[in-house]
PASEBA-1860 file (N, C-alpha, C; in nm, 3 decimals):
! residues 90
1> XXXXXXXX> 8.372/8.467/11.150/8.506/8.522/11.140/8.571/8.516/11.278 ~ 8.687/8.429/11.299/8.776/8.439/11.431/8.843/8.606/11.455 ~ 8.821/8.569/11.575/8.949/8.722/11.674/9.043/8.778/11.537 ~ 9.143/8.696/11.546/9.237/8.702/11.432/9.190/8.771/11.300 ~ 9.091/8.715/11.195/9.046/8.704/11.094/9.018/8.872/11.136 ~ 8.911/8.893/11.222/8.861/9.013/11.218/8.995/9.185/11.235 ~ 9.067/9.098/11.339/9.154/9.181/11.359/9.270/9.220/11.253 ~ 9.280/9.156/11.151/9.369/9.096/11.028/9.284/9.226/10.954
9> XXXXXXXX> 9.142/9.222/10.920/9.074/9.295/10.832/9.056/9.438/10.865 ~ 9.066/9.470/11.040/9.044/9.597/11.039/9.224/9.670/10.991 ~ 9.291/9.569/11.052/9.410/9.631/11.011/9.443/9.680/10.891 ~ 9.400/9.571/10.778/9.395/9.614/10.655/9.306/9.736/10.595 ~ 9.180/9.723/10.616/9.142/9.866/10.634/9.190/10.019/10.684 ~ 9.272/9.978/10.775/9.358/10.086/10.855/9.443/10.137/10.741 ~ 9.517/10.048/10.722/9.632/10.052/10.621/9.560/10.118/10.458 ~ 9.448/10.070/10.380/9.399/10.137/10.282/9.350/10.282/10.299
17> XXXXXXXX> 9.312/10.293/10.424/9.275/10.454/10.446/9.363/10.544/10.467 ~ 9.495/10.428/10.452/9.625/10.563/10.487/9.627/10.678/10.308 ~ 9.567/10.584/10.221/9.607/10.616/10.055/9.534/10.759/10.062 ~ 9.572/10.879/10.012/9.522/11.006/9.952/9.492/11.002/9.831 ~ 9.480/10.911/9.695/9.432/10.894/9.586/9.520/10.949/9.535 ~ 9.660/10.997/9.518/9.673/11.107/9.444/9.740/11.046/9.327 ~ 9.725/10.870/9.290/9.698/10.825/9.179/9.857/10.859/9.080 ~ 10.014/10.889/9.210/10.104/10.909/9.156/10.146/10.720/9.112
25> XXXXXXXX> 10.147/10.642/9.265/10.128/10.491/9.211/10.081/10.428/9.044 ~ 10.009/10.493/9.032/9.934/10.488/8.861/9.984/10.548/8.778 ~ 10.062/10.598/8.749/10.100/10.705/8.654/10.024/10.842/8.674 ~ 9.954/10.908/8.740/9.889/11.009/8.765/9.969/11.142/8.714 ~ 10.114/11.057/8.696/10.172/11.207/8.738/10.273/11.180/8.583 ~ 10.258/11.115/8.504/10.357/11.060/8.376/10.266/11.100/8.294 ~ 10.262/11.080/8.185/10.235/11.096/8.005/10.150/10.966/7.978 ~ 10.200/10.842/8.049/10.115/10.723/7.999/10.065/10.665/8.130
33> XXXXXXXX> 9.975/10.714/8.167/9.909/10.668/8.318/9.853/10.469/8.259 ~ 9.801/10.439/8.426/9.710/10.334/8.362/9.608/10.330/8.303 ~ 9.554/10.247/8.228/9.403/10.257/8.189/9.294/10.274/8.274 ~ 9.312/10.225/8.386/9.214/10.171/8.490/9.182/10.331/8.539 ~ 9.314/10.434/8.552/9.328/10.550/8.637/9.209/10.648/8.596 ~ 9.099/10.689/8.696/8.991/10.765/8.649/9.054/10.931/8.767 ~ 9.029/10.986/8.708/9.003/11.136/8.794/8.907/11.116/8.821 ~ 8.833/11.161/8.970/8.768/11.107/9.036/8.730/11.313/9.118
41> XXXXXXXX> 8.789/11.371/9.083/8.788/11.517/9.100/8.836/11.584/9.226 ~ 8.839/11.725/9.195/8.937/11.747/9.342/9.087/11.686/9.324 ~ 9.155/11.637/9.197/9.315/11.632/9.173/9.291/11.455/9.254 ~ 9.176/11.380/9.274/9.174/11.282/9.356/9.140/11.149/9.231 ~ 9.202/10.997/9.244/9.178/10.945/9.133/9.122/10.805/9.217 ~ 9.060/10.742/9.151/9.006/10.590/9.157/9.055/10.496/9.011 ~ 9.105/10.340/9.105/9.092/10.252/9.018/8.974/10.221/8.980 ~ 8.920/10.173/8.850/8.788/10.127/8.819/8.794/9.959/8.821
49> XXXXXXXX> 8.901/9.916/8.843/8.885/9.754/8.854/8.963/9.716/8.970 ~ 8.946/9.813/9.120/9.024/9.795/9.188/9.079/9.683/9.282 ~ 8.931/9.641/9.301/8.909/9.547/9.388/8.986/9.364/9.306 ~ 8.999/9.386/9.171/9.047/9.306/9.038/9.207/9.355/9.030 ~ 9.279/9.472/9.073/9.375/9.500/9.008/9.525/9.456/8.987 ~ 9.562/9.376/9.057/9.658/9.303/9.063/9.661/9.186/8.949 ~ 9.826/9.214/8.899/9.806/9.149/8.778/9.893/9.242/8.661 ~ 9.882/9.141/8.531/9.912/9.257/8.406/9.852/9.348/8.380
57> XXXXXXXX> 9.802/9.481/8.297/9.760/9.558/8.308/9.829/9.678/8.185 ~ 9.773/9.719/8.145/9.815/9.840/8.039/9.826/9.990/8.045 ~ 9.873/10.060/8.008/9.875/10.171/8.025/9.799/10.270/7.911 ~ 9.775/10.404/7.885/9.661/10.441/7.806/9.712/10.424/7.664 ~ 9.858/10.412/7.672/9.967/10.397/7.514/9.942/10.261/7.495 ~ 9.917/10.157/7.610/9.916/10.007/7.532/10.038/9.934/7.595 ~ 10.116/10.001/7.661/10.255/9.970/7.738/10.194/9.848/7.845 ~ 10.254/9.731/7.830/10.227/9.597/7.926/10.277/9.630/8.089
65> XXXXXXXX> 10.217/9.619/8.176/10.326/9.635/8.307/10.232/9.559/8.426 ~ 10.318/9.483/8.514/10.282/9.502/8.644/10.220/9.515/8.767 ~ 10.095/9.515/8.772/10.007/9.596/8.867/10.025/9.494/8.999 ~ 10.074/9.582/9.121/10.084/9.487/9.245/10.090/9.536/9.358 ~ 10.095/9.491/9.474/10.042/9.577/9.600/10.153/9.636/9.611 ~ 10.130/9.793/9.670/10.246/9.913/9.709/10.337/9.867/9.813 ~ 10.284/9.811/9.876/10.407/9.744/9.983/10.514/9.693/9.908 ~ 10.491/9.645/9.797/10.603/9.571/9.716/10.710/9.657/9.641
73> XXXXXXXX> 10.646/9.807/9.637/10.767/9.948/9.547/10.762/10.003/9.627 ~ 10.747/10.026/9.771/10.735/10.134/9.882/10.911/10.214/9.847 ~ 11.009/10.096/9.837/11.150/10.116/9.892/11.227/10.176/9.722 ~ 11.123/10.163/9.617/11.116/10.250/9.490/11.092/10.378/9.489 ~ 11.174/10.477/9.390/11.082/10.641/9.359/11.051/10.594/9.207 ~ 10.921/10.673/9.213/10.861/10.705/9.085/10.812/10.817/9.051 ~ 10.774/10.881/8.949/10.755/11.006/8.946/10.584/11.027/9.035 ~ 10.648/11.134/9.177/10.557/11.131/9.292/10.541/11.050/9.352
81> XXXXXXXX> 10.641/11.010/9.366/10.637/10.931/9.497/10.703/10.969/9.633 ~ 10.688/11.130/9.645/10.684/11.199/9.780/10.600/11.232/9.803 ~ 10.483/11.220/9.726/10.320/11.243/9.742/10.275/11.114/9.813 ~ 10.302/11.003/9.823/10.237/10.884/9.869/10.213/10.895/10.009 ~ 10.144/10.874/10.085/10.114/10.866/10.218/10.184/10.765/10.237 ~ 10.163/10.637/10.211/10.267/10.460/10.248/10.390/10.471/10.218 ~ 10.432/10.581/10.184/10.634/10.635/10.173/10.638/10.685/10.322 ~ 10.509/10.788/10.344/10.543/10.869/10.452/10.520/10.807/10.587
89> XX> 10.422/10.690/10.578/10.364/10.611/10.685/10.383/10.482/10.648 ~ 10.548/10.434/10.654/10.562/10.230/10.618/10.508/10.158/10.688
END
């Protein structure tokens, strides 16, 4: 792995540890969350196909939508999305 490459990855790491789980991104906080969205406890949630998640994707009603990196709805509200850490830290 080059300078770059490595320095590219911790950054990105930097940037995923900004997330608090609080799984509003997911529907956490709506009536028809995603499928993927697990409570994970402590009000804290995990994707179960996270590392996979980008892409189409369903919700627990069957609703088709979306799934794509937060950088891309940062400049969106959704319900809780003053909970997001990457609203509060762009």
């Amino acid at each position: 792995m080059s300078e770059y490459e490595a320095y590219q990855d911790r950054k990105s790491q930097d940037y995923e540890a900004l997330c608090k789980r609080c799984g509003a991104c997911c529907g956490a906080l709506d009536k028809d969350p995603c499928e993927h969205l697990k409570l994970a406890g402590d009000e804290t949630y995990i994707c179960d196909i996270y590392e996979y998640r980008f892409g189409l994707r369903t919700t627990v009603g069957g609703k088709k939508f979306l799934c794509m990196p937060i950088r891309r709805i940062l400049f969106k509200t959704w319900s809780g999305s003053e909970f997001c850490a990457y609203k509060k830290n762009p």
